[in-house]
C-alpha positions in Angstrom: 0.0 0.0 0.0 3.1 2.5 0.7 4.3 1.8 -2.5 1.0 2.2 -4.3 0.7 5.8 -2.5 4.3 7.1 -3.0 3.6 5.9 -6.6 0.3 8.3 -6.7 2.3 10.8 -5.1 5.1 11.0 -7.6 2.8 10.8 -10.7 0.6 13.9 -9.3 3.9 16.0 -8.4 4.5 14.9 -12.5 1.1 15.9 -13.7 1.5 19.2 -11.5 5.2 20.0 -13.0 3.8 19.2 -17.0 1.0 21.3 -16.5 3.2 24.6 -14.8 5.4 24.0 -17.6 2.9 23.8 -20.9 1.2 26.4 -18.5 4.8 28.4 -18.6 5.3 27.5 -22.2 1.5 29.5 -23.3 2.0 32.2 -21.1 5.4 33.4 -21.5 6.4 34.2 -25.0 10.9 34.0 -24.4 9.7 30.5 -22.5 10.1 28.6 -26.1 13.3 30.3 -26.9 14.5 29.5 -22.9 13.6 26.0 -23.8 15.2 25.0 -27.0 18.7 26.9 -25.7 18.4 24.5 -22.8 17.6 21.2 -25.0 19.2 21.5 -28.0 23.1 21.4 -26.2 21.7 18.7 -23.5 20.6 16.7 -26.9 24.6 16.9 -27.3 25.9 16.2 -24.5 26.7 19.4 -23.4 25.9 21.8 -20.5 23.3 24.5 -22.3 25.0 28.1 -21.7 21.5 29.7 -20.6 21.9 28.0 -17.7 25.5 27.8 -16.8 27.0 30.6 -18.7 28.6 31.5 -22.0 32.0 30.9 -23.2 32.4 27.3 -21.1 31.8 25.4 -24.1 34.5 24.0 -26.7 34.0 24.1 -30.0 34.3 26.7 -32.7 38.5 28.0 -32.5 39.2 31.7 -32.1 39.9 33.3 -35.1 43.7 34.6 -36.0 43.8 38.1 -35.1 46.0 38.6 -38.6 43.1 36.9 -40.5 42.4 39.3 -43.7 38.9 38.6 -45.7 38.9 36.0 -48.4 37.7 36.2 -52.0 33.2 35.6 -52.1 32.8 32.2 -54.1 33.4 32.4 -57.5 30.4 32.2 -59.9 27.7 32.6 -56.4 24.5 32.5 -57.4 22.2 34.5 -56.0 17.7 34.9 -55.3 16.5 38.0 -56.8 13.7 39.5 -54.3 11.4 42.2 -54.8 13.0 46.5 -54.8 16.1 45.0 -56.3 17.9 43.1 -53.7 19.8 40.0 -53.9 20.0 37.1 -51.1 23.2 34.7 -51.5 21.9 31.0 -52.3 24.5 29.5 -49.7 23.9 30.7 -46.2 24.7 29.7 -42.6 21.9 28.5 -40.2 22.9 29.9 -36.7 19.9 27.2 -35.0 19.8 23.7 -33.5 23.2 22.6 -32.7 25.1 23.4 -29.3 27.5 26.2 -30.5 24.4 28.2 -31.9 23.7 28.7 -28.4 26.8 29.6 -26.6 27.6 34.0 -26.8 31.6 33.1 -27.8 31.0 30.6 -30.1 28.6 32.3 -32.2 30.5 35.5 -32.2 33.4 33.4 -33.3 31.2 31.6 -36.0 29.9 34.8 -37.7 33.6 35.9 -37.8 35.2 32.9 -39.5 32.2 32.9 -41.6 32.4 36.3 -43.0 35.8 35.8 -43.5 36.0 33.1 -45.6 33.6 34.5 -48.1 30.4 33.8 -46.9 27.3 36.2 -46.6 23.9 35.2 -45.3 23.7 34.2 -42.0 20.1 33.1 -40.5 18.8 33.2 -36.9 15.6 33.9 -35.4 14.2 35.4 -32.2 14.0 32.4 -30.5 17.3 31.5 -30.9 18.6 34.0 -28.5 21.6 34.8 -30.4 21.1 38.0 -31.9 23.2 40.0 -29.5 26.3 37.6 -30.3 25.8 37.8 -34.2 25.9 41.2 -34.3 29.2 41.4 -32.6 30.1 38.8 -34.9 29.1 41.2 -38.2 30.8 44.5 -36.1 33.9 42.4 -36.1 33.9 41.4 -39.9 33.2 45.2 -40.2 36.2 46.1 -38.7 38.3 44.1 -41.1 37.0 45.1 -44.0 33.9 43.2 -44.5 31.3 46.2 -46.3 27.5 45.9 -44.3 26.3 46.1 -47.4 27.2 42.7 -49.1 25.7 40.8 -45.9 22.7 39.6 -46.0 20.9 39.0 -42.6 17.8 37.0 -41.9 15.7 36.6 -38.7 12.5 35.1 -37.7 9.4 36.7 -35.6 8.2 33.3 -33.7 4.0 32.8 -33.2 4.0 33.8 -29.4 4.5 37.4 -30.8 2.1 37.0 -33.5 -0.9 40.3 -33.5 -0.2 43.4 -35.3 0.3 45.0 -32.1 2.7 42.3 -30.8 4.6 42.7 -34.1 5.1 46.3 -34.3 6.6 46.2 -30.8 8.7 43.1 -30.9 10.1 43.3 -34.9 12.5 46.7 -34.0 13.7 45.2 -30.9 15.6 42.7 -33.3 17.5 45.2 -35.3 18.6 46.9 -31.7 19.8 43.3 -30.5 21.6 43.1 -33.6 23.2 45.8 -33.3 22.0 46.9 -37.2 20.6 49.8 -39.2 18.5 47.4 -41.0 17.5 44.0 -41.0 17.8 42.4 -44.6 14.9 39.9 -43.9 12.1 39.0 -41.2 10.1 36.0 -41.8 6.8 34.4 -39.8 8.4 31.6 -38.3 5.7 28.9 -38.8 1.9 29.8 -39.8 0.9 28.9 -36.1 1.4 27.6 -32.8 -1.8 26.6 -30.8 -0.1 26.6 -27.4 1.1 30.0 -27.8 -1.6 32.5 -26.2 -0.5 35.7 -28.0 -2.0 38.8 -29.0 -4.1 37.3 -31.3 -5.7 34.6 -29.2 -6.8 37.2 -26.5 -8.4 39.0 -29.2 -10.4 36.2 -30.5 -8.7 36.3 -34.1 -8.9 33.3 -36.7 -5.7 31.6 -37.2 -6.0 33.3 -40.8 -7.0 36.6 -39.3 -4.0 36.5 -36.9 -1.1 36.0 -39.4 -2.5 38.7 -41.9 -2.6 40.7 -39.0 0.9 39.5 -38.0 1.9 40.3 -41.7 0.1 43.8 -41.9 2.3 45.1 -39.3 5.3 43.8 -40.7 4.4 45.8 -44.1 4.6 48.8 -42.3 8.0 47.9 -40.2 9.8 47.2 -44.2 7.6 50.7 -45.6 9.2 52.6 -42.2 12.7 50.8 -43.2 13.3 48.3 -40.1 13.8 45.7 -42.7 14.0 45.5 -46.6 11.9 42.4 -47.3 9.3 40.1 -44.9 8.4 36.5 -45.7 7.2 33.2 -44.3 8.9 30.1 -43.2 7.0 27.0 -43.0 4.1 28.2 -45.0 2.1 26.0 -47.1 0.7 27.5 -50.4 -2.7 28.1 -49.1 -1.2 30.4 -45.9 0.7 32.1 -48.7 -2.2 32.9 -50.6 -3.8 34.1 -47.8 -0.9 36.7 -47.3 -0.6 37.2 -51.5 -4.9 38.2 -51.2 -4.1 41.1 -48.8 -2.1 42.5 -51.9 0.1 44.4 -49.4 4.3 43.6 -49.7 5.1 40.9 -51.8 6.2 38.0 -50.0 10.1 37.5 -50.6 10.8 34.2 -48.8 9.7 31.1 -47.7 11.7 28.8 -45.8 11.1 25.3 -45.3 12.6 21.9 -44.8 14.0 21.2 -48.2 16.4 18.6 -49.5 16.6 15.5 -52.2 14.8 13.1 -49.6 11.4 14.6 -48.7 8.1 13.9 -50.1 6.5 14.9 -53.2 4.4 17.9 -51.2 7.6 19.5 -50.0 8.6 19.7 -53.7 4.8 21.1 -54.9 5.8 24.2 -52.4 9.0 24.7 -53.7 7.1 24.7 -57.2 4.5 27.3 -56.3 7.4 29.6 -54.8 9.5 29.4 -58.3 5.7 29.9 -60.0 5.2 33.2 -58.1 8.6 34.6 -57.4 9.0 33.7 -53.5 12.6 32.3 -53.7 12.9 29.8 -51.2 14.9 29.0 -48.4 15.9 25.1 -47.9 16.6 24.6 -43.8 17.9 20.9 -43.2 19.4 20.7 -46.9 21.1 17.1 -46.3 18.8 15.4 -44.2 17.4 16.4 -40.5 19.8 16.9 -37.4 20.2 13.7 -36.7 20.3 12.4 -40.6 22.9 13.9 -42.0 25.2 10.6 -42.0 21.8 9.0 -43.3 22.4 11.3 -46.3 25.9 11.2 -47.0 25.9 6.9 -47.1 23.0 6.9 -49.8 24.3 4.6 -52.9 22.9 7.2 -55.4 24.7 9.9 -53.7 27.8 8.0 -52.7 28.5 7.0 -56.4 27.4 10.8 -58.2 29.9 12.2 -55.2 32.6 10.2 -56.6 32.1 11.1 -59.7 32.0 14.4 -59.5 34.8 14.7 -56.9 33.1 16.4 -54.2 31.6 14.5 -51.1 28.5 14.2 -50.4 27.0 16.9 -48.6 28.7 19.4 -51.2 26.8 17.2 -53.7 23.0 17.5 -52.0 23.8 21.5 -51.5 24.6 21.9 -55.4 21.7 20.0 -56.3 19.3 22.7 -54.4 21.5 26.3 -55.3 21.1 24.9 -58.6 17.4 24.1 -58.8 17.5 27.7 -57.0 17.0 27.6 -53.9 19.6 28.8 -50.7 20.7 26.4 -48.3 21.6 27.3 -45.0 23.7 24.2 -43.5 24.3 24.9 -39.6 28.1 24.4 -38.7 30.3 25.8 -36.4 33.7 24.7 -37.8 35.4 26.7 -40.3 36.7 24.0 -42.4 33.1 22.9 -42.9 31.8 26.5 -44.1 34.5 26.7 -46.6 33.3 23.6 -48.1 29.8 24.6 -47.9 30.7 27.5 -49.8 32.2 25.4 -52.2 29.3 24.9 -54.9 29.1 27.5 -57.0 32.1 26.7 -59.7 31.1 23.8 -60.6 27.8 22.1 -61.6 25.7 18.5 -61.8 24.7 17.3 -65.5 21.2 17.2 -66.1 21.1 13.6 -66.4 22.1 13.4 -62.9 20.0 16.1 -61.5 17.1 14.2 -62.5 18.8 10.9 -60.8 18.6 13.4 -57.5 15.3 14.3 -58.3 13.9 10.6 -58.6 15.3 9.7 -54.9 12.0 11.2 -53.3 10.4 8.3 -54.8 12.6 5.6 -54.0 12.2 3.4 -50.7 15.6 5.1 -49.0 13.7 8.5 -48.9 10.6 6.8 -47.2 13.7 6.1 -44.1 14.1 9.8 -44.1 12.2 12.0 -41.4 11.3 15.5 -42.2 8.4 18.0 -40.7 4.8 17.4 -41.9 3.8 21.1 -42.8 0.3 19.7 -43.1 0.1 17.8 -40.5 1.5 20.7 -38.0 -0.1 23.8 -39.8 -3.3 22.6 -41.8 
């Protein structure tokens, strides 16, 4: 009988802690942000930096005070978007590993980055990491690094959806960033029913709520906070709700994209290129935990050897060439040169439809990737 009631006890004092934190997770918007800063280095075997502080961690060296700017790639390739501006189609994603966390090693990051030739570098407001990019981009700066050829994207996340929310939150970023002007602010995700935001207190449609959300953001890029707004996991239908309110154009959309998702990931990426929204590809060799998953596929294996390149090179030439920017996450310099390595050379046709064909096959059905229908409908 003691056992049974310790046994009650401990399950209530878990059903009381779950519901304090979804509780704590709907009522406080930096809660989410708090959250994937503490999970995401844990996942790694690491001690998160919100909690124990920044600059403990190992991982991405400092970079040689001596180090002078190197040469962009040659032949980049670039996503025209609407007023004239240009977004590099190889990027760096500054989300979901340990060092993306950690003040010092994202400073560090941006620097080496920059350095080496590179030019759009994507966060969002939940990653916490504004403050430490833009010392990152202030460094490059100072050694010679124009603001004008970087390109900067971040993400307003569905806690701080409302037109109200959004015209108060959205300015704060380019403060934390330490910027004149943002290059980019995307919706992070079309919703989030646990978040109680400005929208839910008002009543408003899930619809209602993101043109709401995207009104206010048209007036941010009109009073110059940022040059272009989009969407990131947006399904067509969301964007032609947006597209109807005939307000600014949307620029963007960013969603998981790569050789091995399903056949309705590729009908987005079609109704983007249809409507001039270039796209963003997040996860472009496989998920977090499938990049190795990737790289060991036969087709892949076999075009990488032919071409000379290995394998992640291969599946990130295989989107900048159907058009769309990839924005690998890495935190170690000799991995962002090779990332920026896919611009000089090119995949024959023959075997960018052998690419194409691998959504099909039974290795892509292996592959996990996030239902936008499923999450968003």
């Amino acid at each position: 009988m003691s056992i049974f009631r310790v046994g009650c006890g401990l399950l209530s004092i878990l059903v009381i802690v779950i519901a304090v934190f979804f509780q704590w997770l709907r009522s406080y918007p930096p809660a989410f942000g708090i959250f994937f800063a503490t999970v995401s280095p844990l996942l790694e075997g690491h001690l998160p930096p919100v909690v124990f502080g920044h600059g403990r961690l190992q991982g991405t060296a400092e970079v040689p005070a001596d180090m002078a700017p190197l040469p962009r790639p040659s032949h980049e390739l670039f996503a025209s978007l609407p007023g004239g501006y240009q977004m590099p189609l190889s990027g760096i994603g500054m989300c979901c590993r340990y060092s993306a966390y950690d003040d010092v090693l994202v400073r560090r990051t941006i620097l080496w980055y920059l350095l080496q030739g590179g030019r759009h570098i994507d966060t969002a407001h939940v990653y916490r990491n504004h403050r430490a990019i833009g010392l990152g981009i202030k460094d490059a700066i100072a050694r010679g690094i124009p603001r004008s050829e970087i390109f900067v994207v971040t993400k307003i996340f569905p806690p701080y959806y409302g037109y109200q929310s959004a015209l108060d939150i959205v300015p704060t970023f380019r403060e934390e960033l330490g910027l004149d002007y943002i290059d980019m602010v995307l919706m992070h995700a079309p919703k989030m029913p646990i978040a109680r935001n400005e929208c839910v207190k008002s009543g408003l449609s899930d619809k209602e709520c993101r043109q709401q959300t995207w009104k206010a953001l048209s007036e941010l890029r009109e009073q110059g906070v940022m040059r272009n707004i989009g969407v990131s996991n947006f399904m067509i239908h969301h964007m032609q709700e947006i597209s109807e309110l005939e307000l600014a154009p949307i620029a963007n959309n960013q969603f998981q994209f790569n050789a091995f998702v399903p056949p309705a990931q590729h009908k987005i990426f079609e109704y983007c290129m249809e409507n001039n929204i270039a796209v963003t590809a997040y996860y472009p060799v496989g998920g977090t935990l499938e990049k190795e998953k990737a790289a060991n596929s036969s087709t892949i294996k076999l075009l990488s050897e032919k071409y000379g390149k290995s394998s992640y090179q291969l599946l990130l030439r295989w989107l900048v060439q159907k058009g769309a920017a990839v924005i690998p996450g890495t935190g170690n310099p000799k991995h962002m040169k090779d990332n920026l390595d896919v611009f000089s050379w090119s995949l024959a046709d023959e075997d960018m439809l052998i690419m194409e064909g691998l959504r099909s096959t039974e290795e892509a059905k292996k592959f996990t990737y996030i239902d936008l229908e499923w999450l968003f409908s």
